[in-house]
Structures are given as C-alpha cells and as structure tokens.
VEXDREN-2710 file (C-alpha; in Angstrom, 1 decimal):
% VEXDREN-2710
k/r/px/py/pz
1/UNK/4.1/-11.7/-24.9
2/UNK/1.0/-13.4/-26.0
3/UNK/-1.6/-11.4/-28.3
4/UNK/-3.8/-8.9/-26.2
5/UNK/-7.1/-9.6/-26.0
6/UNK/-9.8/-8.7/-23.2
7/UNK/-9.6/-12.0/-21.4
8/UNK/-12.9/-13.8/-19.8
9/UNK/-12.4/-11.6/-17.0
10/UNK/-12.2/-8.2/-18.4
11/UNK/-14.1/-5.8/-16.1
12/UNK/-13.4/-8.0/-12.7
13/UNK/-11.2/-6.2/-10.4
14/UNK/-8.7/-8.1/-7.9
15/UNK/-6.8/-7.2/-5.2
16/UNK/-4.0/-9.0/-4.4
17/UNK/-3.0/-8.1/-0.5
18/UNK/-1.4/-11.6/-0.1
19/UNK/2.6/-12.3/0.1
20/UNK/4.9/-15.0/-1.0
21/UNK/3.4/-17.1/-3.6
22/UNK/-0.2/-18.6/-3.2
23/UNK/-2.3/-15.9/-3.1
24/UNK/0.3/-13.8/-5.4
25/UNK/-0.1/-17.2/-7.9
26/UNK/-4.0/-17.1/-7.7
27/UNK/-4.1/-13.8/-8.1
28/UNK/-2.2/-13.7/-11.1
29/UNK/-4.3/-16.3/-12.9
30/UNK/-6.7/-14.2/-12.7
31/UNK/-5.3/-11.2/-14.3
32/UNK/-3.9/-14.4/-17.0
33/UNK/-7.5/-14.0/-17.6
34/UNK/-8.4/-10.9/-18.4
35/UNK/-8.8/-9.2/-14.4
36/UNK/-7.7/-6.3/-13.5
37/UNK/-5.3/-7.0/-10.8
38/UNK/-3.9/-4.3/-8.3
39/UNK/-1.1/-5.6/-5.8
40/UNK/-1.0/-3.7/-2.8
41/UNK/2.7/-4.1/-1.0
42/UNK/5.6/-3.0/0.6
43/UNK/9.0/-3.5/-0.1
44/UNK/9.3/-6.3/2.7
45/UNK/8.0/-9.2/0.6
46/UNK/10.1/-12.3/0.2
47/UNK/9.4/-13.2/-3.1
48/UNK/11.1/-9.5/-3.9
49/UNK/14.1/-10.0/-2.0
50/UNK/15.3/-14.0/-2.6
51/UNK/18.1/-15.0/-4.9
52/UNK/18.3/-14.5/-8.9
53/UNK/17.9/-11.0/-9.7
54/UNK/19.3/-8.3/-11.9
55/UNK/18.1/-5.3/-9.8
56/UNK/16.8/-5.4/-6.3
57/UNK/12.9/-6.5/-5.7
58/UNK/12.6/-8.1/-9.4
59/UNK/13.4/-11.4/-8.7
60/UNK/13.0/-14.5/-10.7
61/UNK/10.2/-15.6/-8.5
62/UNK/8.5/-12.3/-8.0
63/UNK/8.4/-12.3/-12.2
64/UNK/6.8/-15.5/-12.2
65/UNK/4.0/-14.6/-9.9
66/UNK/3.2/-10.6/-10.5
67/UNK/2.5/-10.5/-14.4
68/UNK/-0.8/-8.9/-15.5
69/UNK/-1.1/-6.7/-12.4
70/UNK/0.1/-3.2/-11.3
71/UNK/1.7/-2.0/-7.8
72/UNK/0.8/0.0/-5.3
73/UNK/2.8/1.0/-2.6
74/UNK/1.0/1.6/0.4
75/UNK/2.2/1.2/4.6
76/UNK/-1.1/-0.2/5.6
77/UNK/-0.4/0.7/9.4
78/UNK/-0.2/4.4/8.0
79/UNK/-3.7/6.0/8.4
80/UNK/-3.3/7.5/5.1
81/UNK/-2.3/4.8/3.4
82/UNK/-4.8/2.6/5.0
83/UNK/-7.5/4.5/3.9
84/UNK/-6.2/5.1/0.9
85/UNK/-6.4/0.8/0.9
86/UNK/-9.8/1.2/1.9
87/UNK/-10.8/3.3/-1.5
88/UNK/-9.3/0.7/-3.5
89/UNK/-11.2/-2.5/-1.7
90/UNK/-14.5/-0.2/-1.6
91/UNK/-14.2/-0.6/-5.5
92/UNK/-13.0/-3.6/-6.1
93/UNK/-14.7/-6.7/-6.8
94/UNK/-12.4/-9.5/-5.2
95/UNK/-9.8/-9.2/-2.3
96/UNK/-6.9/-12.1/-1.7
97/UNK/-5.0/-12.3/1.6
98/UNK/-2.9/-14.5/2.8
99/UNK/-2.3/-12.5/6.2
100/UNK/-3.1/-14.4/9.7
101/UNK/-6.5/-13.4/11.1
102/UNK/-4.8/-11.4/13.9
103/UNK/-3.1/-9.0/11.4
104/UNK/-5.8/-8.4/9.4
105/UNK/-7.9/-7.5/12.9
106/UNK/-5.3/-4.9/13.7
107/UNK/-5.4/-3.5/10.3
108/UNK/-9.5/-3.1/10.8
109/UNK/-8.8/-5.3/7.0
110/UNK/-11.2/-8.7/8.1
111/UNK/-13.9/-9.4/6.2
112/UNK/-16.9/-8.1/8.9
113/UNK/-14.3/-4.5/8.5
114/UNK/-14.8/-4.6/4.6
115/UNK/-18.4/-5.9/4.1
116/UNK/-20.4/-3.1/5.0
117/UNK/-18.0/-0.9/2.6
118/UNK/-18.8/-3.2/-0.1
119/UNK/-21.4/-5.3/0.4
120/UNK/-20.5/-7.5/-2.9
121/UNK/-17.0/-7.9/-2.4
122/UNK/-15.5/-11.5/-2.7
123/UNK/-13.2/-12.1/-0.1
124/UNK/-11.0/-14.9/-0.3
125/UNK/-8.9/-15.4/2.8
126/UNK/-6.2/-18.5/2.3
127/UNK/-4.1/-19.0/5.4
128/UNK/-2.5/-22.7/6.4
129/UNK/-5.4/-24.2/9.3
130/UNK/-9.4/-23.7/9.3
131/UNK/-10.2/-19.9/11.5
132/UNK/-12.7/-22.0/13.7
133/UNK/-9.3/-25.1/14.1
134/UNK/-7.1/-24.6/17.8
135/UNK/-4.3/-23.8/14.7
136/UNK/-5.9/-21.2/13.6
137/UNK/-3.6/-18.1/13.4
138/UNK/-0.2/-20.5/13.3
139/UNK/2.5/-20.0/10.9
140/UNK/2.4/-22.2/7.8
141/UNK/4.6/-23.1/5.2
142/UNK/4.7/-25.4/2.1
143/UNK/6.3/-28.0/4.3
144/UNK/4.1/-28.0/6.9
145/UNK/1.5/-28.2/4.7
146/UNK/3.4/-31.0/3.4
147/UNK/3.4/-32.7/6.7
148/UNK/-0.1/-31.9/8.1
149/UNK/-2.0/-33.3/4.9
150/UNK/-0.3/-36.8/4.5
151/UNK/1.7/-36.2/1.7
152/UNK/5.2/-36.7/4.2
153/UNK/3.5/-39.9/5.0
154/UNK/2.9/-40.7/1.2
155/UNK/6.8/-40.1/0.4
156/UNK/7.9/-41.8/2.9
157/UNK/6.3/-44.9/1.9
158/UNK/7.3/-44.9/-1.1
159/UNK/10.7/-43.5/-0.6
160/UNK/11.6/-44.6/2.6
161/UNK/12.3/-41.2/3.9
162/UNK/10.0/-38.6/5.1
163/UNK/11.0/-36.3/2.5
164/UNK/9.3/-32.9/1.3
165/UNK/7.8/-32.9/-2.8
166/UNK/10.4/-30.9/-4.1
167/UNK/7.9/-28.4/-5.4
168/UNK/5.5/-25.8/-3.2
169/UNK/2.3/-28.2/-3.9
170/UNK/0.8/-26.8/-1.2
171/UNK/1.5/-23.5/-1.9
172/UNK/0.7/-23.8/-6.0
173/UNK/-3.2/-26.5/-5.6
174/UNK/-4.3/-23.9/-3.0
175/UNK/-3.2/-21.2/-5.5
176/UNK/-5.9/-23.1/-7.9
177/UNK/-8.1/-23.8/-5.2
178/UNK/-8.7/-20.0/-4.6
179/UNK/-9.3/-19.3/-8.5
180/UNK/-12.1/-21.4/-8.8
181/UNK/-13.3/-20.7/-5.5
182/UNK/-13.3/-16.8/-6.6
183/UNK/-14.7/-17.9/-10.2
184/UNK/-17.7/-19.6/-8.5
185/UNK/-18.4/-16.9/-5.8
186/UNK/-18.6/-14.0/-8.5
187/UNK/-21.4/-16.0/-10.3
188/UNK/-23.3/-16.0/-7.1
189/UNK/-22.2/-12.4/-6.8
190/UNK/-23.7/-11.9/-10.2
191/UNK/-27.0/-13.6/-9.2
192/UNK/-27.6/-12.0/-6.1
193/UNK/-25.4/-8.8/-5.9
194/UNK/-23.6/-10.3/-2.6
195/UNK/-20.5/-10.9/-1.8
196/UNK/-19.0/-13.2/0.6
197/UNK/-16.1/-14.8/2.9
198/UNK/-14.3/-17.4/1.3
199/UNK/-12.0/-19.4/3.8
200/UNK/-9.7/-21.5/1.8
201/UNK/-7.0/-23.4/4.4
202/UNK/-4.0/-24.8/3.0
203/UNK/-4.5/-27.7/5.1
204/UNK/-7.8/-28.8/4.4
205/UNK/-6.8/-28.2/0.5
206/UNK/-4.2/-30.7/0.3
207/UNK/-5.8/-33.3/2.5
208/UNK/-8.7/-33.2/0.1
209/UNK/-6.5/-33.7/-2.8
210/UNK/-4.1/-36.2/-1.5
211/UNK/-7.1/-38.4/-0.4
212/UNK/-8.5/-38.8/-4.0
213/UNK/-6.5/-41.5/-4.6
214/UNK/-4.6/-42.1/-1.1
215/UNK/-7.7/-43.0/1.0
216/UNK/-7.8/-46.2/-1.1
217/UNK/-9.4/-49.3/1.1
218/UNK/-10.1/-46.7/4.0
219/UNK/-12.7/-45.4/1.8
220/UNK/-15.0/-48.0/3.0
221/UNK/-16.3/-48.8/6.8
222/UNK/-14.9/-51.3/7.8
223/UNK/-11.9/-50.7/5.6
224/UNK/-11.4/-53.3/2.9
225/UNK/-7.2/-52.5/3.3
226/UNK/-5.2/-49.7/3.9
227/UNK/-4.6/-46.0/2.8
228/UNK/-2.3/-45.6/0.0
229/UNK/-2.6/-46.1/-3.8
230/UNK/-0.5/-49.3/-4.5
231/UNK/0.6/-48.0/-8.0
232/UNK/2.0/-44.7/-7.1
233/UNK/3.6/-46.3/-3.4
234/UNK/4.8/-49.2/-5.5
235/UNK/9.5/-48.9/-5.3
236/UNK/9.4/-49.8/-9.6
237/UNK/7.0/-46.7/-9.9
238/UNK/9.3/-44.2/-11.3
239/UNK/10.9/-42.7/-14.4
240/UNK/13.4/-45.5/-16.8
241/UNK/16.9/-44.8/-18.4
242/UNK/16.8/-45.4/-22.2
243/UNK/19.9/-46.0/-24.3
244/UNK/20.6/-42.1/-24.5
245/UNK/18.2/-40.1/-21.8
246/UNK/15.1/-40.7/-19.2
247/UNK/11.7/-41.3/-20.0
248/UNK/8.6/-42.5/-18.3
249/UNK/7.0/-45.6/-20.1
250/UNK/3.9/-46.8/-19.1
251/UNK/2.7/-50.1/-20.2
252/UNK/-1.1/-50.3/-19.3
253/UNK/-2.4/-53.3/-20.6
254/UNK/-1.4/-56.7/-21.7
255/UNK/-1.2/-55.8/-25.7
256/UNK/1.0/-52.7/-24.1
257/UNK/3.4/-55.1/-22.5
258/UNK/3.6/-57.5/-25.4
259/UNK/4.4/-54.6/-27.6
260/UNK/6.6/-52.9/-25.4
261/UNK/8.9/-56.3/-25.0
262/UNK/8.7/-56.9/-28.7
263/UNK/10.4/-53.6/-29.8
264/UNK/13.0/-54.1/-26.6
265/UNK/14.3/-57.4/-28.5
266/UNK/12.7/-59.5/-25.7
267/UNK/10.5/-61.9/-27.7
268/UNK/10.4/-64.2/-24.1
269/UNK/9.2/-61.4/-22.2
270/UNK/6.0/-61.3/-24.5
271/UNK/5.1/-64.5/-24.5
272/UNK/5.1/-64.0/-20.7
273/UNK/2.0/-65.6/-19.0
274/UNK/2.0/-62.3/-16.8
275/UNK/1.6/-60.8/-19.9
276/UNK/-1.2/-62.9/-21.8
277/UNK/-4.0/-62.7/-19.9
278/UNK/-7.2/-60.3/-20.1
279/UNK/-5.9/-57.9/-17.3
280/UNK/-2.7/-57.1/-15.4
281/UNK/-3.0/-58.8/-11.9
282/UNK/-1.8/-55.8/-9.5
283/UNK/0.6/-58.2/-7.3
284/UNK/2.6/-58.9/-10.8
285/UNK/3.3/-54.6/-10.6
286/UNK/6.5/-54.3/-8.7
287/UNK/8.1/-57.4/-10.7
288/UNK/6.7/-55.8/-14.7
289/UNK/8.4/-52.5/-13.5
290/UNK/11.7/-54.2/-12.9
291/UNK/11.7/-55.4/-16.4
292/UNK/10.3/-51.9/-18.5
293/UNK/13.7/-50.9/-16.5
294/UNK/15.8/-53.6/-17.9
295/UNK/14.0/-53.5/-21.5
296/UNK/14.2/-49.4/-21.3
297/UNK/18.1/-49.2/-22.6
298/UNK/17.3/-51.0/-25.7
299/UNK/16.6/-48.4/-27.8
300/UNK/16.9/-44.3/-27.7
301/UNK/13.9/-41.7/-26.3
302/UNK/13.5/-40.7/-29.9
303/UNK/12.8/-44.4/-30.6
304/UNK/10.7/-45.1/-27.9
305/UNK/8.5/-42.8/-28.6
306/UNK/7.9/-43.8/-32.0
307/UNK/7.6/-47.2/-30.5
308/UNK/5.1/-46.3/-28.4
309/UNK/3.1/-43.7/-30.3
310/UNK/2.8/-46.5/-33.0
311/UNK/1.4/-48.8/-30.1
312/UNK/-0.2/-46.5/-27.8
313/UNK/1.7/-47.3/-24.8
314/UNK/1.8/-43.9/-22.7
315/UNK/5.1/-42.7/-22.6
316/UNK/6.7/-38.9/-22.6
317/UNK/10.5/-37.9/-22.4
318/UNK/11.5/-36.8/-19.0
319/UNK/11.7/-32.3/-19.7
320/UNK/14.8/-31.5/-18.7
321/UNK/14.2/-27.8/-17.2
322/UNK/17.8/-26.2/-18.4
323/UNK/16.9/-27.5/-21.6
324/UNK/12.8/-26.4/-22.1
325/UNK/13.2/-24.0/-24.1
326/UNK/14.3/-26.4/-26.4
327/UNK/11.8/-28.9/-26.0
328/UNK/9.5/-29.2/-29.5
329/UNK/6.2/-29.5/-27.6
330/UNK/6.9/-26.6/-25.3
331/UNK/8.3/-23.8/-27.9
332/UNK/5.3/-24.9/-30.4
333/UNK/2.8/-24.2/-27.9
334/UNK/5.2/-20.9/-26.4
335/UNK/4.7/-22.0/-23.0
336/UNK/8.2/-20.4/-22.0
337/UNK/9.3/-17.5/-24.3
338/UNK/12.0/-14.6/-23.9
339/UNK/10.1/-11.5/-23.7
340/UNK/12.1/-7.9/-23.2
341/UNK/10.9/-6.8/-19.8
342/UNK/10.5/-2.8/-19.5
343/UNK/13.1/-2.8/-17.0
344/UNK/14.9/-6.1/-16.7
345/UNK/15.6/-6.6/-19.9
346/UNK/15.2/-10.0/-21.7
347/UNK/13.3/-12.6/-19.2
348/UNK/12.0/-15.8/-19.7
349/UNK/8.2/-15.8/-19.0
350/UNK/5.8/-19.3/-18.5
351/UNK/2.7/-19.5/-21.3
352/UNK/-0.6/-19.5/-20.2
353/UNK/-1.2/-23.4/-20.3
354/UNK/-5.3/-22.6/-20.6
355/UNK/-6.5/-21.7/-24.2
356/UNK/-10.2/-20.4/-24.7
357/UNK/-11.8/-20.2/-28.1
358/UNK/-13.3/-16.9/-27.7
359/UNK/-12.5/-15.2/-25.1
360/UNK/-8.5/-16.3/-24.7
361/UNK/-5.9/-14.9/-22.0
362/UNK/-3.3/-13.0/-22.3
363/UNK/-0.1/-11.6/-21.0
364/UNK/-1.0/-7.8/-21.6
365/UNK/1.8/-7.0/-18.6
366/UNK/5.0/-8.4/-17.6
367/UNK/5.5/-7.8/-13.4
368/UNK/5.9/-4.5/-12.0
369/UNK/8.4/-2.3/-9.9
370/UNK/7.4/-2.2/-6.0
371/UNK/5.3/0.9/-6.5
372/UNK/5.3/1.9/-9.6
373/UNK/1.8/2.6/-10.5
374/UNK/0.7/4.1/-7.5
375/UNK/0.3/7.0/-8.8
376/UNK/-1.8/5.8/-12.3
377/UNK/-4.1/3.8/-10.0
378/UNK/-5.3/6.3/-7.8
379/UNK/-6.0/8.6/-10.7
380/UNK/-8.2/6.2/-12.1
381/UNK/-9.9/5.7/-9.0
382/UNK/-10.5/9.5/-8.5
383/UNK/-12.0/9.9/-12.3
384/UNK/-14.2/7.0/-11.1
385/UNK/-15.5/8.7/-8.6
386/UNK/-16.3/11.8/-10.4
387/UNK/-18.3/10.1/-12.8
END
C-alpha cells in the first residue's frame, strides 16, 4: 500500500449506497483521496458474487472498486435497519446511488426524503436516462449506454460492425463525472452551507463526451460535413506489428514521417512529396498509415522507441495486461503492486494514477468483508452524538 497520509479529503464523509461499479468507482476515488467512505450493502451485489475469487463476496472486481471504505451491512426495507441508514446519511456529507428513482421512493431514500434531515448533504444520484426523459426509471447497462450515446455508431464506422468498446466506458467517465461533480458541489456547500441534488445520467455523460471530437462538421449550422472525426474513423488508425511486438507509432508531421522512413531503411519513402510539404494533407491519412504498417517490422519495440524518442515521433509499446507488472514505467510509478490483503491474502491492487504535492492520496484500506465494520461504524456515530 501507498504511504498514509490524510488525503485532500480528510474530514469529507461519503456514502456509497450504489451497486455494481460506477457509483462504487466514484466513490472510491474519493476515499483514494483522503474521504471517509462508508458502503452500505447487502450481500446481493454483483460485483460480490462474479467470477475470480478466493472466498465468496471478495471478488476481483469488488477489490478493485471497494478500497479506502468500510461496510455496513444493513436490509434497507428493514425499519431498523433503515433508520439505522437514516443516522448515517443525517451525518454524512455526500450520498451516491445508483438505484432507479422508484426504489429509492419506496425506501423514503430520494433526495426531497433526505434534505430536510440534512440540509447540506450532496446528493449525487447517477442512473442511465435524465429523471424528467420518458426513460426515466429504465434499466441501463454499459452497453446500452454504449448504444444510446453514439459510441455503437462510432465503432461501427470504423470497424464495420456495431460492436461494444470492450471496456465499461460508460460505466468508468460517469464514475469521473460524479467525482468532480461531488468536488464542485461541496465548494458550494462550503460557501453557502447547502447541499444539493446532483443528477448525473449515464446517457447524457457519454453523449457529451463522445461529441467532443465526433460532432466534427455538424458542429456548425448548416453543417460544413458530417459527424465523425476522420483520424480516429480512418481503417489505417490502429496499433502496428514491429519486428518482435505491437506498438502504436504516430508520425505527426512531415519531419516525423521523414524520420520515421529513414530509420525503417526506406530512404524513397522520405523523399516522398506526401511527405515534404509544410503540413500533412488529411486525404493522404489512410494511404501514410498503410506504409508506418509496412515500415513498422523493420526494427524491434525497443528500437523504435529509441527511434522515436530521439525524433519525437509519439509512439508507446502496446501494455500487454498479463505482463504489467513487468512493464518499467508501470512498476516505477507502483501503479499495480501485490499488497497482502487482511483476508485474501496477496492481491494485486491498481496505484492511484493522481499525485498531489501536498496533500497526496493514499490507499490507507484495502476492500472490506460484506459487513464487517458494522459494528465500528455505528460506535463512532454514537460517540458523535454524545459529544
């Protein structure tokens, strides 16, 4: 584990009554930094019961997404329990859910139930379509987040198949979207002493960020060409094979290319007119790919990226992810270490990727047992109240 320290968030405490991974993700970025983060659950969670586990409910994912927090067991549709819930909201300074509206109506656990308990809690509610949408309420999942924000559309042009990301994008930018949305919410908070609803759909998330560079000539009225960025949609857009591996080189210039066909042996390449003028004319992209793929098995990775560091062409070896640990860059800046977890024994854990000068992060606890600090948490909250 990474050296204990307070964390930019000391003093801020979360609640985490979300499922699966994007609010459990968002939430525990914020104990990464320093936040107290409870997790209120029941033994019914995916993430605790999926594949890859040494004993039941501490999965690989649920280890990836429950660090720096402590359980709490509670049956919400238990009146004890649920007012026990209550006690724990009524002191805490942030709430994440995930839960449809309708559940969280039943469970007297919106927002307009919470807000007159605690007037300054921040209550960040991500679900997959806006409340005030006709989807509000319908099931979402990384895929048909996928779907509904263009990014289907986007793979399909450039693949030719309407194929999912194979990653939970949607799931893992709305994860960032709530952090930043709680981070700028407390400062009001801490302005104003008021807390308030934040509404972040999955939907809206990742239509937003596809767009940035998607919406292309669409941007203007009338449209000046079509949606789609032409680079990332263009079929020679993708990663080469070197003599001994993969890697992605990245030519960006004309003294990039010239270089770059140089080292391959290709002295005609370089004195390619394509090559020679003051920019790269876009059309001559699909045809400059084809080549960096013919050029690429010249020399080794290793070479390459002495090649290229010596030229500044952007290039990187393609991580293989059975073989990160090995990786130079990744072990120097421990951004996946084996730790010895309390319970599970040794675990690989993921490095906090953000580094602060003062005030850094840390990974002060690796995740808990379903439950296990019930017990220690409500004791605290009773000595709170007595003081």
């Amino acid at each position: 584990m990474t050296e204990t320290t307070a964390g930019p968030l000391d003093g801020v405490r979360v609640i985490d009554l979300s499922t699966v991974v994007m609010g459990p993700y968002a939430a525990q970025i914020l104990g990464d930094l320093g936040a107290d983060v409870v997790k209120i659950e029941s033994p019914s969670d995916t993430v605790r019961n999926g594949s890859y586990h040494r004993s039941p409910g501490m999965t690989a994912l649920s280890l990836n997404v429950n660090r720096n927090k402590r359980s709490v067991a509670l049956n919400l549709k238990d009146e004890t329990d649920h007012q026990r819930a209550l006690e724990l909201i009524g002191a805490a300074d942030v709430l994440i859910t995930n839960m449809r509206p309708g559940a969280l109506s039943r469970l007297r656990l919106s927002y307009d139930d919470l807000a007159e308990r605690n007037p300054g809690l921040v209550y960040a509610h991500a679900q997959g379509f806006r409340g005030d949408s006709d989807r509000a309420g319908h099931a979402a999942y990384d895929e048909t987040i996928q779907a509904s924000s263009g990014l289907v559309d986007v793979a399909n042009r450039a693949l030719g198949k309407p194929v999912y990301l194979p990653t939970i994008l949607g799931d893992k930018v709305s994860s960032l979207t709530i952090v930043y949305s709680v981070l700028a919410a407390l400062v009001h908070r801490n302005k104003t002493g008021a807390g308030q609803y934040v509404e972040v759909p999955m939907t809206d998330t990742l239509i937003a960020f596809n767009l940035v560079e998607h919406l292309a000539g669409r941007v203007f009225e009338p449209p000046l060409g079509p949606s789609g960025f032409p680079l990332s949609l263009s079929p020679g857009h993708r990663a080469v094979a070197t003599k001994d591996g993969l890697a992605c080189v990245i030519p960006y210039n004309p003294q990039n290319f010239r270089d770059f066909f140089a080292a391959a042996g290709r002295p005609d390449l370089a004195a390619d007119p394509r090559v020679n003028g003051e920019v790269i004319d876009r059309a001559d992209n699909d045809a400059l790919a084809e080549l960096i793929a013919d050029c690429a098995p010249a020399l080794t990775t290793d070479e390459w990226a002495e090649v290229c560091a010596k030229h500044s062409i952007p290039m990187a070896p393609v991580l293989e992810l059975d073989r990160a640990d090995e990786d130079p860059y990744v072990a120097e800046g421990h951004l996946l270490d084996v730790v010895e977890h309390p319970t599970e024994g040794p675990i690989r854990t993921v490095g906090i990727p953000v580094r602060f000068s003062a005030t850094p992060g840390s990974i002060r606890r690796l995740a808990p047992r379903p439950g296990q600090d019930t017990e220690e948490v409500f004791a605290e909250l009773r000595e709170g109240s007595k003081s």
